[in-house]
C-alpha positions in Angstrom: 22.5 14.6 -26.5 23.2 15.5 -22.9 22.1 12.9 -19.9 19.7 15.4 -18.7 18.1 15.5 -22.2 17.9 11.6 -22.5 16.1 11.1 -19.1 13.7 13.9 -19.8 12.8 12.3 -22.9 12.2 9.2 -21.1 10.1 10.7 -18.9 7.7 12.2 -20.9 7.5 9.3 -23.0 6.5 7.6 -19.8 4.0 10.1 -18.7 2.5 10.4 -22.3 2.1 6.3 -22.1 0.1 6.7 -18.5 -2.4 9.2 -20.1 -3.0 7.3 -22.7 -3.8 4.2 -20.3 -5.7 6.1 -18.9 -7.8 7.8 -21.5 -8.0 4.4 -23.7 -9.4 3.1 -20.8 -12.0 5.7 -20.1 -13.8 4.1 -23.2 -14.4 1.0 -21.3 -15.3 2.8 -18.1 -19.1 4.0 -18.8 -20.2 3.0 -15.1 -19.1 3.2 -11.2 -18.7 -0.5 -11.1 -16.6 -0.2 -14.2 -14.4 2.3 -12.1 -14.3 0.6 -9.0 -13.9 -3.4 -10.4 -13.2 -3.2 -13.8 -16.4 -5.5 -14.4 -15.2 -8.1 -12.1 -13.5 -9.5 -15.0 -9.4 -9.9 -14.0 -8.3 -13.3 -15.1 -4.8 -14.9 -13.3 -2.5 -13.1 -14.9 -3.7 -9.5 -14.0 -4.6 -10.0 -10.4 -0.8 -10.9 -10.5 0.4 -8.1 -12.4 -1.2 -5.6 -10.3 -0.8 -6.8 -7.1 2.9 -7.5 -8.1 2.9 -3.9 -9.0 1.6 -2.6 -6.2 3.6 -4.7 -3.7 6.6 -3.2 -5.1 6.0 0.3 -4.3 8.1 3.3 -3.2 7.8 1.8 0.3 9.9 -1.2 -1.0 11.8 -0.2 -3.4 13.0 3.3 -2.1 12.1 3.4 1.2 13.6 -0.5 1.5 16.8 0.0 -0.3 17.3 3.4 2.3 16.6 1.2 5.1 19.9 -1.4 4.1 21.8 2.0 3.3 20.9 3.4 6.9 20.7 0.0 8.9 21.6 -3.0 7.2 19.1 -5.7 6.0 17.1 -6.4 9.1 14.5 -3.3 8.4 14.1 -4.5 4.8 13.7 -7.6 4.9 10.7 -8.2 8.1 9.3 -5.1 6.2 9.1 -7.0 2.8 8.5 -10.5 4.3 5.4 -8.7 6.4 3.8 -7.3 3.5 4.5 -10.8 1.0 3.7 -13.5 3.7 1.9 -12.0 6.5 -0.4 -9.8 4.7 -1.1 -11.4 1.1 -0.9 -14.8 1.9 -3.6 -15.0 4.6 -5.7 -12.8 2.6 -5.2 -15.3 -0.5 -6.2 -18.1 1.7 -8.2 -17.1 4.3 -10.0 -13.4 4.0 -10.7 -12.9 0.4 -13.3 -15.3 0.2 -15.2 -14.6 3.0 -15.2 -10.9 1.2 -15.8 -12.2 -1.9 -18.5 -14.3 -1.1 -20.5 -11.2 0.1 -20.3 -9.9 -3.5 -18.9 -6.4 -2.1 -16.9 -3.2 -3.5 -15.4 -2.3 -0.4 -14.3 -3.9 3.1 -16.5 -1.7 4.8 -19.7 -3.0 3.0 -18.7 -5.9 4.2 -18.7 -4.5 7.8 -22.0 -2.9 7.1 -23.7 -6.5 6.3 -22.1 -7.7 9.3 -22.4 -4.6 12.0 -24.2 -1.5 11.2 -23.9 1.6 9.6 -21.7 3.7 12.2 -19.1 1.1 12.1 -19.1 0.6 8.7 -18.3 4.1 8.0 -15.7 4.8 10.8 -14.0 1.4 8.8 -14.0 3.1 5.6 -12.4 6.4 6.8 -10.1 4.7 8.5 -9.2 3.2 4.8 -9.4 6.2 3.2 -7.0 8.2 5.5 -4.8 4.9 5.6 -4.9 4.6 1.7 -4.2 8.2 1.4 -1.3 8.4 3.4 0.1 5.5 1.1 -0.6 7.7 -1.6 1.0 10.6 -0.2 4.6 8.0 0.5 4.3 7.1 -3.2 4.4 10.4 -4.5 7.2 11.6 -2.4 8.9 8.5 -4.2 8.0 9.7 -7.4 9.4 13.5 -6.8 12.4 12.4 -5.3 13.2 10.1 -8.7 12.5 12.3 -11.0 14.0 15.5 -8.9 17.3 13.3 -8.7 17.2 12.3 -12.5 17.0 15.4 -14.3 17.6 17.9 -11.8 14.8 19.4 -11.0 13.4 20.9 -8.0 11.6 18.6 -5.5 8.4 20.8 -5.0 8.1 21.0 -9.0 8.7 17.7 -9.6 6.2 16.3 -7.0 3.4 19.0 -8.2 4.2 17.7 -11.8 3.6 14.0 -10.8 0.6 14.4 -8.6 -1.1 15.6 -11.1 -0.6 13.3 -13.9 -1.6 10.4 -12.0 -4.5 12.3 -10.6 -5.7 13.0 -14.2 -4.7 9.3 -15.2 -6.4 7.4 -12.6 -9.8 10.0 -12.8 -9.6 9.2 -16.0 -10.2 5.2 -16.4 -10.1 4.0 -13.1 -9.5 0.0 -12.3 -9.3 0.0 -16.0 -6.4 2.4 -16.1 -5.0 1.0 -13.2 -4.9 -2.7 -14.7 -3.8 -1.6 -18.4 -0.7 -0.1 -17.3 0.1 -2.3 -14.5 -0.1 -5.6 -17.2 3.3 -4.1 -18.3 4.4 -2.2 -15.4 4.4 -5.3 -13.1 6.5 -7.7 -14.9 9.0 -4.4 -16.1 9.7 -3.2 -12.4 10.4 -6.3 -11.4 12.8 -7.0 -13.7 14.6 -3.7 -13.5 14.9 -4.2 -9.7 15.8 -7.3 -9.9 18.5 -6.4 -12.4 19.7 -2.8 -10.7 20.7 -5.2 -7.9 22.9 -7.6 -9.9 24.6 -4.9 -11.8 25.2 -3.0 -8.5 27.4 -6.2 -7.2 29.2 -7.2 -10.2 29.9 -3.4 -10.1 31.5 -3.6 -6.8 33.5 -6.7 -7.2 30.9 -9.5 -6.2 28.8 -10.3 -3.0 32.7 -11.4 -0.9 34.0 -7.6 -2.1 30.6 -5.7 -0.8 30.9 -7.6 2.4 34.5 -6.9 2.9 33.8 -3.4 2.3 35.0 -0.7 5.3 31.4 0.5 4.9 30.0 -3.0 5.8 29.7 -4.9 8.4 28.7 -8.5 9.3 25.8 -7.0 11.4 24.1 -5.9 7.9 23.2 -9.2 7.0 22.2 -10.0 10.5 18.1 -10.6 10.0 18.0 -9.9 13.9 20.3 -6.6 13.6 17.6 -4.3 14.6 16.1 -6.3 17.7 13.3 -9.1 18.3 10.8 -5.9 18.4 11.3 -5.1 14.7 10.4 -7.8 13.1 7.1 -8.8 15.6 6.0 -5.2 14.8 6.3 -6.1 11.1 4.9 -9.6 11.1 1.8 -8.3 13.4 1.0 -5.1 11.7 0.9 -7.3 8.0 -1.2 -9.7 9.7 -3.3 -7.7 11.5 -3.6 -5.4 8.1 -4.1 -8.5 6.1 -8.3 -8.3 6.3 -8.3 -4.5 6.4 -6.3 -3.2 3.5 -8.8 -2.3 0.7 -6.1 -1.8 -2.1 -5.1 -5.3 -2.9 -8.4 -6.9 -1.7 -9.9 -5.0 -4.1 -8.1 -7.1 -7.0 -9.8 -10.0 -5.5 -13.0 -8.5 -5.4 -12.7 -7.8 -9.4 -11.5 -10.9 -10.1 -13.4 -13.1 -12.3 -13.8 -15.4 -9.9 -12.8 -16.8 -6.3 -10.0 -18.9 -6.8 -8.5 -16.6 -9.5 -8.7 -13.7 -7.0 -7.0 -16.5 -4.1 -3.9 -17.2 -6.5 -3.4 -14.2 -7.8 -3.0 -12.6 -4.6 -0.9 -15.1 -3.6 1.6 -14.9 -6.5 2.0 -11.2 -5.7 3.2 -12.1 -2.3 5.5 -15.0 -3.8 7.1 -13.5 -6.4 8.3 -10.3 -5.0 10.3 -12.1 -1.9 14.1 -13.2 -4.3 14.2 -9.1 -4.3 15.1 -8.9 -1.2 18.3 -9.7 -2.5 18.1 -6.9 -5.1 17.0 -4.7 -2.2 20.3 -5.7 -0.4 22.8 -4.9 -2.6 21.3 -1.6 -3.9 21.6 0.0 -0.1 24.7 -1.6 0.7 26.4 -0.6 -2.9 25.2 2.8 -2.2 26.1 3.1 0.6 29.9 1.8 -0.5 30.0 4.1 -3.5 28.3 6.9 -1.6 28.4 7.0 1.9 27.2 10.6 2.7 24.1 10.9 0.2 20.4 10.8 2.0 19.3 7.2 2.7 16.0 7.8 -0.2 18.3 8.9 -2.9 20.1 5.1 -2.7 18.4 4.1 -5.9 18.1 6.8 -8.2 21.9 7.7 -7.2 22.9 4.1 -8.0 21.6 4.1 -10.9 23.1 6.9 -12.3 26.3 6.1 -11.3 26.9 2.5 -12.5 24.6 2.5 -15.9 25.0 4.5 -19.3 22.6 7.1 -19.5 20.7 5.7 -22.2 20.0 2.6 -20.0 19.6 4.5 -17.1 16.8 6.0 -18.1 14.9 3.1 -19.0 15.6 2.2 -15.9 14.8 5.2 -14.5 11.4 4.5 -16.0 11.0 1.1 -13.9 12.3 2.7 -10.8 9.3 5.5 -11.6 6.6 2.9 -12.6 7.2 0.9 -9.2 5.4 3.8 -6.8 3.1 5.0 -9.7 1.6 1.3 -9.3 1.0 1.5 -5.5 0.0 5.5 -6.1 -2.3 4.5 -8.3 -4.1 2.0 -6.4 -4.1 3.8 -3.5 -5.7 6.9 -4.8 -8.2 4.4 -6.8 -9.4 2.7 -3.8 -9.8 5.9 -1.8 -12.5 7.3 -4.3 -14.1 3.9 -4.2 -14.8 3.7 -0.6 -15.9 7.6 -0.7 -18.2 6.4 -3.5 -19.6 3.4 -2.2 -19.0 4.0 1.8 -20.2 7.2 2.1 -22.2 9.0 -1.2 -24.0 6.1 -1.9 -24.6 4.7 1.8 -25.4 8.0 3.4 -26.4 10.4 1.1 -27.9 8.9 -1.6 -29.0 4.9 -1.6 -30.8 5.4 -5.0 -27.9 6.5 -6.7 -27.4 5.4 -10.5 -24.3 4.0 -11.9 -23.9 7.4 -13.8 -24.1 9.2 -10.6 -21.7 7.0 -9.1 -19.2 7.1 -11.7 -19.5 10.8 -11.7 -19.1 11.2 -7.6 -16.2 8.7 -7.8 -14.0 11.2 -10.5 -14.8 13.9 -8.1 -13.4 12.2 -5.3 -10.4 11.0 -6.9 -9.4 14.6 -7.5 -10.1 15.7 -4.0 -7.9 12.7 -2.2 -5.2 13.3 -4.9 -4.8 16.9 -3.7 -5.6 16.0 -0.2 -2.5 13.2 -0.7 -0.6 16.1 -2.6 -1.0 18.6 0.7 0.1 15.9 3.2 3.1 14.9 1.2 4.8 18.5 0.7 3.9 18.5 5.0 4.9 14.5 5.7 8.0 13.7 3.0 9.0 10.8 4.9 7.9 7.6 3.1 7.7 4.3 5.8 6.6 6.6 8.8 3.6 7.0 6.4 3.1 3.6 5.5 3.6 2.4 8.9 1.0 5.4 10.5 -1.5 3.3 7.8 -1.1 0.0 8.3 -0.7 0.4 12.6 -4.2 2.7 12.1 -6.1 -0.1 10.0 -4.9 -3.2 11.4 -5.6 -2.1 15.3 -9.2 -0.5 14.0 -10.8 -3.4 12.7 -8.7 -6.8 12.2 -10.8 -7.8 15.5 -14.8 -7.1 14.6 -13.7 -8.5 10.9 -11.4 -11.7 12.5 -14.5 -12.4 15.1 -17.0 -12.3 12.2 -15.3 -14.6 10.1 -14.7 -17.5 12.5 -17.9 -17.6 13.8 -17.7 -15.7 17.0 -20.4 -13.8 17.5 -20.1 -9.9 18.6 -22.4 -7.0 19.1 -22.3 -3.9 16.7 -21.4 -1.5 19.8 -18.5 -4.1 20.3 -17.3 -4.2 17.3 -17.9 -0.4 16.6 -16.2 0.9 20.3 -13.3 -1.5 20.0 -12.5 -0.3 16.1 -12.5 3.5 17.8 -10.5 2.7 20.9 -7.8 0.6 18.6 -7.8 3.2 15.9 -7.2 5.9 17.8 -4.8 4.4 20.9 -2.5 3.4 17.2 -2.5 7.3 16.3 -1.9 8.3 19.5 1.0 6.1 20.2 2.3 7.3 17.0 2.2 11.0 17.5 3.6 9.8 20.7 6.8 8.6 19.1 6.3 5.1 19.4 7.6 5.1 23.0 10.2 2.6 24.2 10.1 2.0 20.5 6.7 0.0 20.2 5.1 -0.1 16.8 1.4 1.7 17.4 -0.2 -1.4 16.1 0.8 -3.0 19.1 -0.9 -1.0 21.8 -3.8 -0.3 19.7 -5.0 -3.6 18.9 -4.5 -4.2 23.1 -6.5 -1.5 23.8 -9.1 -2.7 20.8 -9.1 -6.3 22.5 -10.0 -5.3 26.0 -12.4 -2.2 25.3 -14.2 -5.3 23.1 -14.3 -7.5 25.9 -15.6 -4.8 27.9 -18.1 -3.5 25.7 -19.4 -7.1 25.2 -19.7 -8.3 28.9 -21.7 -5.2 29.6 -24.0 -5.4 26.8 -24.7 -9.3 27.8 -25.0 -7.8 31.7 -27.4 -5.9 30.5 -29.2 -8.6 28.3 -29.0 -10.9 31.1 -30.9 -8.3 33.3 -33.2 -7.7 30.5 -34.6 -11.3 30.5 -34.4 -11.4 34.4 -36.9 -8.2 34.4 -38.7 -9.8 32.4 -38.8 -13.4 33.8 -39.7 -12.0 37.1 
């Protein structure tokens, strides 16, 4: 049996396993809130799982391990640290609760109980878009695995894995999403984890790699890249941290508070020895291989240095990491289009039936809207990073404000969300001049249109009373 025949086989095997998850869990999913939370019923273990899963996406495990092959380990490692410490932690400690509390679906109902109705729903497209260009960077991951493992074309390939996990996730859901990622989480990781200790026995051991003509001392330099790399990491994560619907969402469906606070945290901790993993998969490759493109690192690695029988099992692992964060993604999209939008401005009397219904429309339509901007935008951590700058600048202020106490108005919080959001986009589209992360100059702008908005709306209240004083 040829190589080509062994990984196919692998990979339908894995593709026939996600449709099942999916369709064993459509049993169980007879209502929205069954979609969206899985019955907020999660215990420890699978708020780990899946936010373990989820964490390790295409964005780290591809888009990570081309970073080291292209730059060293600086890139890699803020980016990873962001997302573990500065994003998951202080929502394990700090955010989820105050979410939780609320008994909400979504971070924008949230905003809705707090502000009004215009600034709830420019939050929840600014998730949407933000949770669909994640989706869109995980399915470019996908493709480019399984074009690279059995040869096939990239277009066919990321048509052919779109549309699986579309049908998958419309299928079950939260449910789906949490059956497969109960075995998913722990396998990825240990298939990373293990890809990265093969590649440096491979090449001779950790002295060997460094020694390498390819190498240099600046790769393991955590400052290699500038002081402005890793502030833009560690602020956009933070400011992200109370935004990012995806992996609040496995606190919101946990069974309870502190279940939803640990397993979030967990995900963040467990993840971080990878970096290692990360490390010596783009510096092997880049050793072994020095003129292949920085995304094909992994799959290229893998191929090289395992037997084809193992390498398609770990071909699988490599696969399952960015069909966790895909799924997710795409998940909590049609949640917030569900909850933010049908139900909140279209129809308030809507029936769990309905909803679930509405939701299984809209995960079809932002799968193919994902599916569109992907074949346009193949690039995976400009996407990611176009997300997180977009969310984080929009709304870590009205939510931050809200939470300790300080009292803002809704046109505050609503002009400041639009300002930040859209100075991040701009900046962007800009090329991040002088080479400024967009989350920097949006949540500026953000700050002082707030501060603006505010001190003329208490001008104005001031007057108010004077007028009517006098």
């Amino acid at each position: 049996m040829g190589e080509r025949t062994i990984y196919m086989c692998f990979l339908a095997g894995y593709f026939i396993f996600l449709l099942a998850m999916g369709f064993m869990a459509s049993r169980k999913t007879k209502e929205g809130k069954d979609f969206f939370l899985s019955g907020r019923s999660l215990n420890l273990y699978e708020v780990t799982s899946v936010t373990i899963a989820g964490t390790i996406g295409g964005a780290f495990a591809i888009g990570s391990t081309a970073d080291v092959y292209r730059m060293g380990l600086a890139p890699a490692f803020w980016y990873i640290v962001g997302i573990c410490v500065f994003c998951l932690w202080p929502m394990a400690f700090f955010w989820a609760k105050s979410f939780r509390v609320l008994n909400v679906t979504t971070v924008a109902e949230a905003i809705y109980q707090w502000y009004d109705v215009k600034t709830q729903t420019f939050s929840s497209f600014l998730n949407v878009v933000g949770a669909g260009l994640v989706t869109a960077s995980q399915l470019v991951a996908a493709a480019t695995i399984m074009a690279t493992f059995i040869g096939l074309d990239f277009k066919a390939a990321y048509l052919i894995t779109s549309l699986i996990i579309i049908i998958y996730v419309t299928a079950g859901g939260l449910n789906a999403v949490v059956a497969a990622d109960k075995i998913q989480g722990v396998f990825l990781y240990v298939v990373l984890t293990a890809t990265g200790i093969i590649a440096v026995t491979h090449i001779g051991g950790w002295s060997e790699l460094a020694m390498s003509p390819q190498a240099s001392s600046s790769d393991f330099n955590l400052m290699g890249a500038g002081l402005m790399l890793p502030f833009a990491y560690v602020l956009s994560n933070f400011l992200n941290s109370p935004t990012d619907q995806v992996p609040l969402m496995k606190a919101f469906a946990a069974k309870d508070v502190n279940t939803g606070k640990w397993g979030l945290f967990l995900g963040g901790l467990i993840p971080l020895p990878a970096i290692l993993a990360v490390l010596a998969i783009g510096l092997t490759a880049r050793v072994k291989f020095p003129d292949i493109q920085p995304n094909m690192a992994l799959p290229v690695l893998i191929i090289d240095i395992l037997p084809p029988a193992v390498a398609g099992l770990f071909m699988i692992g490599v696969l399952a990491v960015v069909v966790s964060t895909a799924h997710s993604c795409l998940q909590a999209c049609s949640t917030c289009l569900t909850v933010d939008f049908y139900k909140r401005l279209f129809n308030p009397e809507a029936t769990e039936k309905q909803m679930l219904k509405w939701t299984r429309i809209f995960t079809v339509a932002t799968g193919l809207f994902a599916l569109l901007v992907g074949l346009i935008m193949p690039y995976i951590i400009p996407l990611v990073v176009f997300a997180f700058g977009m969310r984080g600048a929009g709304f870590f202020l009205p939510i931050a404000l809200k939470i300790l106490g300080i009292k803002i108005t809704s046109n505050s919080a609503f002009w400041s969300s639009v300002g930040g959001g859209i100075s991040a986009i701009v900046w962007l589209i800009l090329g991040q001049p002088w080479g400024i992360h967009p989350v920097i100059p949006g949540v500026s702008i953000a700050a002082v249109v707030l501060i603006l908005v505010e001190s003329l709306s208490r001008i104005k209240k001031q007057q108010a009373t004077d007028h009517a004083e006098a």
